[in-house]
N, C-alpha and C positions, 0 to 999 in steps of 0.2 A: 612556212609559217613559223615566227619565232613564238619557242615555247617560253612563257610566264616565269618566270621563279618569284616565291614567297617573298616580301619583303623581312627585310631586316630591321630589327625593332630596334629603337632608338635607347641611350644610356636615360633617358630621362622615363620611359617605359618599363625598362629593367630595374630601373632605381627601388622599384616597389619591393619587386622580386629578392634584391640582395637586400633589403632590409628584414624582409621577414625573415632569413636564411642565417642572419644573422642573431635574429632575437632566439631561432628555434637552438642556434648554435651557444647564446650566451644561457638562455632555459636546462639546455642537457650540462654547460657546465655547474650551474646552479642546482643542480639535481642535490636533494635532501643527503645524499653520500658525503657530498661538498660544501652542501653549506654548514656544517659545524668545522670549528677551529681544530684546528691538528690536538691533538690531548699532549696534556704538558705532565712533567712529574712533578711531584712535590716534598720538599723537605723540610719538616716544620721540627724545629728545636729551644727544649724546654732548660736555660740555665740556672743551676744549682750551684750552692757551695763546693761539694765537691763531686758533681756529675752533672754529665748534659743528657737529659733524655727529650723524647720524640717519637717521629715517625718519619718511615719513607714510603711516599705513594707512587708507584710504579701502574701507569698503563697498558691492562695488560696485551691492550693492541698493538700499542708499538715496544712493551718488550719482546712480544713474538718474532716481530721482524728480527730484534736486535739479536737474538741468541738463535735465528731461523730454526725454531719450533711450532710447531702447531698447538697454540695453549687456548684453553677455554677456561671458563671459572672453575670445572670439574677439573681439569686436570693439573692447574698450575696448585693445585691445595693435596693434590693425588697425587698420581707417575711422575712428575716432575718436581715435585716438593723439593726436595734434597736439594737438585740441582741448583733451582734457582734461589734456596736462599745461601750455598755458596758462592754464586755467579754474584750475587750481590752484594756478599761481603767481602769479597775482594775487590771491589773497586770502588769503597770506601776505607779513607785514611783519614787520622786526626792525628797532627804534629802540632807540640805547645812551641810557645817561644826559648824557649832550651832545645830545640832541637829534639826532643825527647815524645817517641811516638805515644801516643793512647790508646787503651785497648776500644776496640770496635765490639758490639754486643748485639745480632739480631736474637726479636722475639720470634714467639710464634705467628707465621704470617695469616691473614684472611683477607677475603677480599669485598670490595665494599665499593658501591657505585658513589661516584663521583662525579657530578656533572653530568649526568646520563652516561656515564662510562665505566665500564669494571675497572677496577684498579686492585691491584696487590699491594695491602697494606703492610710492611715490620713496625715493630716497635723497635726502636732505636736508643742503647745507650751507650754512651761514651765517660771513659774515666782517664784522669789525669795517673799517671803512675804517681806523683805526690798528694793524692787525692785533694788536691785547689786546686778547683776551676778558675784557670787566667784565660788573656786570650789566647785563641789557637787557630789553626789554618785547618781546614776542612776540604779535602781533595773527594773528587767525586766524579763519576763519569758513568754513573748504570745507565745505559741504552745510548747514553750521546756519545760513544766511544764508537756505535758502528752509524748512528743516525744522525746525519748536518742537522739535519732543521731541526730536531729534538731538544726543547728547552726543560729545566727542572726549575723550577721557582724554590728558591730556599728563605726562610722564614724564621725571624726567632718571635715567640707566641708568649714568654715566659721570661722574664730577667728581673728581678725584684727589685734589685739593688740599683737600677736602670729605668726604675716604673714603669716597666713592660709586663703588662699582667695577661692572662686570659680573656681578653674580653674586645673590643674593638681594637685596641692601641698597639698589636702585632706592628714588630717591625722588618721590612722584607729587606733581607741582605743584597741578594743580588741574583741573579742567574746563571746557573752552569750550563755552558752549552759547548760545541766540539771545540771551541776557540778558548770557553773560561772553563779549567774544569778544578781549580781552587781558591776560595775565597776567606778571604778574615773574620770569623767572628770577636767581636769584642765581649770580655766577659770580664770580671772581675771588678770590673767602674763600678761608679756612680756609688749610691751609701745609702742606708736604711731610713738618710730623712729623705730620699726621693721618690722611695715604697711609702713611707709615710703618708707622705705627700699625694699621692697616688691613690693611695687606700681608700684617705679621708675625700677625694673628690668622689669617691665611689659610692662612699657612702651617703654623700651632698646629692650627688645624682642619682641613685637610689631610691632616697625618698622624695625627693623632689621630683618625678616622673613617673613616682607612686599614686596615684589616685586614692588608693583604699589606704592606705597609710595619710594620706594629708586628712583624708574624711573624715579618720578615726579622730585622729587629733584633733580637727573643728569639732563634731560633737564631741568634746573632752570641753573644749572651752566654751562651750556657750553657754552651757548653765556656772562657769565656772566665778561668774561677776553674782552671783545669786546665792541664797542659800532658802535651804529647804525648812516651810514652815506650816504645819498641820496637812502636810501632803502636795504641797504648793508651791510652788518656787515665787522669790520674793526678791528684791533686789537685796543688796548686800547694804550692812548701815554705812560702811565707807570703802572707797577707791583704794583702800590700803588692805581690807580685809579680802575684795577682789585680788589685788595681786600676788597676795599672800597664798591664795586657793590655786591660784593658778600656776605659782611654783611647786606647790606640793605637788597638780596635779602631771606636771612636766618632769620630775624628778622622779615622780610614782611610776611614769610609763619607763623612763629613764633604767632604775632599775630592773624592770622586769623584763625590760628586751635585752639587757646588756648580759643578766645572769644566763636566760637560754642561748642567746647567742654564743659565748662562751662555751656551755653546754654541749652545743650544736657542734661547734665548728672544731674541738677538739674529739669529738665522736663518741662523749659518753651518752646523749640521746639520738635518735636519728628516728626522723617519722616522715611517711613520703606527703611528697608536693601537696596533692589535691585536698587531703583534709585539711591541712594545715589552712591554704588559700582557702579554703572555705570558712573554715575557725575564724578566720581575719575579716570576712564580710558577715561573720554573726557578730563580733566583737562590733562590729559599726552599727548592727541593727539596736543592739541591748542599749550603747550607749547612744542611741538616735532616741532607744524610749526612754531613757534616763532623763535628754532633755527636755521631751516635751512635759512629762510627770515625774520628779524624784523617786527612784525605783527603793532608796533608804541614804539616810542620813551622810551626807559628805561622798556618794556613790560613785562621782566621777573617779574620784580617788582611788579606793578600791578596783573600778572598769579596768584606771589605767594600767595598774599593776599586774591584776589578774592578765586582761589580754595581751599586757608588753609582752608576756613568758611567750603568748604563742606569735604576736611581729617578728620579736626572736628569732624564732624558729625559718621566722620567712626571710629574713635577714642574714642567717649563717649559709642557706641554700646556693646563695650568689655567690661567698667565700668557699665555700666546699667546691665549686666549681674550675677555684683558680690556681688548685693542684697545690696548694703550698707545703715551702719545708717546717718541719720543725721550727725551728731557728727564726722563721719569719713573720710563725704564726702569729704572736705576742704583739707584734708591731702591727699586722694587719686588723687585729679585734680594735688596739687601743686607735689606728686611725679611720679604720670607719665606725666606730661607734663616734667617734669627733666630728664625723663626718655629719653624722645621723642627728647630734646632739644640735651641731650648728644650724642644720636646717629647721628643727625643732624651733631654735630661739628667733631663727631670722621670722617663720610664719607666726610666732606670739607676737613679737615687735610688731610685725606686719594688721595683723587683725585684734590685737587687745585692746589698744585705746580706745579702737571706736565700738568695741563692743561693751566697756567700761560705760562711755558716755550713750551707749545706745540705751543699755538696763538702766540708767536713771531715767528712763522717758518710759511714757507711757506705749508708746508704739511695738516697743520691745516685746511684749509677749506676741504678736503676732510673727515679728521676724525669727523668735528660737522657734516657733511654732514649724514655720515655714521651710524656713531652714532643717529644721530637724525630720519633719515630712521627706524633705527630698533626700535625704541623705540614708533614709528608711525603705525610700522606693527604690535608691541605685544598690543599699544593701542586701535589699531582699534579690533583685534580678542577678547580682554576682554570687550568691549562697545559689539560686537554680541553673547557673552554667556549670559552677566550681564542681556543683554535685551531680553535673550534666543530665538537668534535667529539663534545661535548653537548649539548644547548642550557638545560639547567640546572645547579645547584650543587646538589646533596640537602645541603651543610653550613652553607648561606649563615645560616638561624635561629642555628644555635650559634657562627658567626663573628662576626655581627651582634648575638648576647648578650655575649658576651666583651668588643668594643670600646663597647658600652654600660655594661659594668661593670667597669670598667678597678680599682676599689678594693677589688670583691668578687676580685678575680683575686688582686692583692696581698700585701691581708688573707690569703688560702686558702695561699699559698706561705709569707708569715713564721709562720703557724702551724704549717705543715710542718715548716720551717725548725725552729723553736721544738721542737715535740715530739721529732722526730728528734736534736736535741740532749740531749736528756733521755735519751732512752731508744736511740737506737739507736747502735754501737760507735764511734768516733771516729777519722781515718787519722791517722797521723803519717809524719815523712821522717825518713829516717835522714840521716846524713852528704852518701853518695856521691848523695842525690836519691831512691832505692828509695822509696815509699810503703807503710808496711803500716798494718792495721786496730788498732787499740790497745783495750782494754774500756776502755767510759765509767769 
């Protein structure tokens, strides 16, 4: 009797089988070990007149391999300290275009996560032996001298004269890796009207993505077509004496944030953040009740001076940020305060006329009403975060709409403007100032 054997399963049977085999094999390479990107280094450089300063960020996983030590965050700051900030200064070189080396300068090193990654930070500076920063060739190879796939992203963060500042507009040179390990940086270009240049968009962008800074300045102008009469606000006897109030009161804020700012940013005051941004959402409140009730005679005026000192303050915070020299500070006050000023004039163009022709109409006190309400209610919730006494803003969506659509905002008021003209009663002044309602 023949015996049986099993059959043999067919490729379209087994099909199921090598698929799983495969997902279980594409899962284990996919393992949480694998799935983040190799850690790269980084070399971020700050140009000066006459020094280049920085940093270098060293991974401290793959310099372990590269110097085959065993380092952890204890010990590369410990027992091995020494070593490796020699290890590291020796395979950095700076050569100017004369051929003429420059001296190399680690700081003290510490280590600082990165990306989910320890990394070993120096501070980095470089000097020309003529002490002018030109261009110069920048040789480099910590860890990609012993690791292929090891890349270093190098960075300049800082070039003034280049409008490369601290802030988004970093320019990336290139990367060093075991194929590149020297690169050019350009330094000595460009001219102080392209920092100029630079500054003053800072300052355009600045306030113009300021929310509590545009606010402040609308309640500044709404009662500003107005003046104050037995505790009342009244319309103004003419469209000239309105725009006359409103330069005073654009020039009032003018100075008082230009003086702190200056202040600030050369470091004869320094106060931290959070009061300050607090100061700034009481400054909107006072001037929110200024408009609905004159708080005293010509008060906008006053508001704007007094609180410009503390905008100021909130104003030099961004500049102290962008590490400047000496030498550059002068240009960077005068082009963003230009910066600040132009935005200022473009939101008066923007919203004056139709708040000129809105105050001759009767309608008008309900809109500073309104207006000045709301501007009282996003004051008040940013004075209870600033002093975290919330920890959110429920209005941040519709503050954050509004300075996105700075034309829809405009447009919606000279339409106001416009109708209310039309159709609703229109004030007039008598002789002695008195305002009454006149029919269209």
């Amino acid at each position: 009797m023949r015996r049986l054997l099993p059959a043999r399963p067919s490729a379209a049977r087994l099909l199921p089988t090598f698929l799983l085999a495969a997902l279980i094999l594409i899962g284990g390479l996919a393992s949480p070990a694998g799935a983040h990107p190799m850690s790269t280094s980084a070399v971020l450089l700050d140009v000066r007149d006459d020094r280049v300063e920085g940093e270098v960020q060293l991974p401290v996983d793959r310099l372990a391999v590269a110097v085959d030590r065993d380092l952890t965050r204890e010990t590369v700051l410990g027992a091995e300290r020494a070593f490796l900030k020699r290890y590291t200064a020796e395979h950095i070189t700076a050569v100017g275009e004369d051929d003429r080396p420059w001296t190399v300068r680690l700081g003290t090193g510490s280590v600082r996560t990165i990306d989910e990654v320890a990394h070993l930070v120096y501070p980095l500076e470089l000097r020309p032996p003529d002490g002018r920063v030109t261009t110069f060739d920048l040789a480099y190879d910590v860890i990609v001298e012993e690791l292929l796939t090891h890349k270093v992203i190098a960075t300049v963060r800082y070039d003034f004269d280049r409008g490369i500042l601290k802030t988004d507009d970093a320019e990336t040179l290139g990367v060093f890796d075991f194929d590149t390990k020297s690169l050019k940086v350009p330094a000595g270009e460009g001219s102080w009207i392209r920092g100029f240049a630079t500054t003053a968009g800072l300052g355009i962008e600045h306030v113009g993505e300021g929310a509590d800074h545009l606010l402040f300045l609308l309640m500044l102008l709404i009662p500003a077509p107005l003046v104050a009469a037995g505790g009342r606000w009244r319309a103004a006897p003419s469209s000239r004496r309105s725009i006359v109030r409103v330069v005073h009161v654009v020039t009032a804020f003018a100075i008082g944030h230009s003086l702190t700012l200056a202040l600030a940013a050369t470091g004869v005051i320094n106060l931290p953040t959070r009061p300050v941004e607090t100061l700034i959402a009481l400054s909107i409140a006072v001037s929110a009740v200024h408009a609905l009730r004159p708080l005293v005679t010509r008060g906008e005026i006053l508001i704007a001076a007094g609180f410009g000192l503390v905008h100021g303050l909130a104003f030099a915070s961004l500049i102290s940020d962008l590490g400047l020299d000496r030498g550059s500070l002068v240009t960077t006050l005068l082009g963003f305060n230009l910066g600040i000023e132009l935005t200022q004039l473009l939101v008066v163009a923007l919203m004056m006329p139709s708040l000129i022709v809105l105050a001759r109409t009767a309608f008008y006190p309900a809109f500073r009403i309104g207006v000045a309400l709301l501007g009282l209610l996003f004051s008040i919730s940013w004075m209870l975060e600033r002093a975290t006494l919330t920890s959110t803003d429920p209005f941040e969506g519709i503050q954050t709409w509004l300075v996105d659509h700075p034309l829809v905002v405009a447009v919606t008021v000279a339409a106001l403007a416009v109708i209310a003209r039309r159709t609703a009663p229109q004030t007039s002044s008598d002789g002695d100032g008195t305002l009454r309602a006149g029919a269209h």
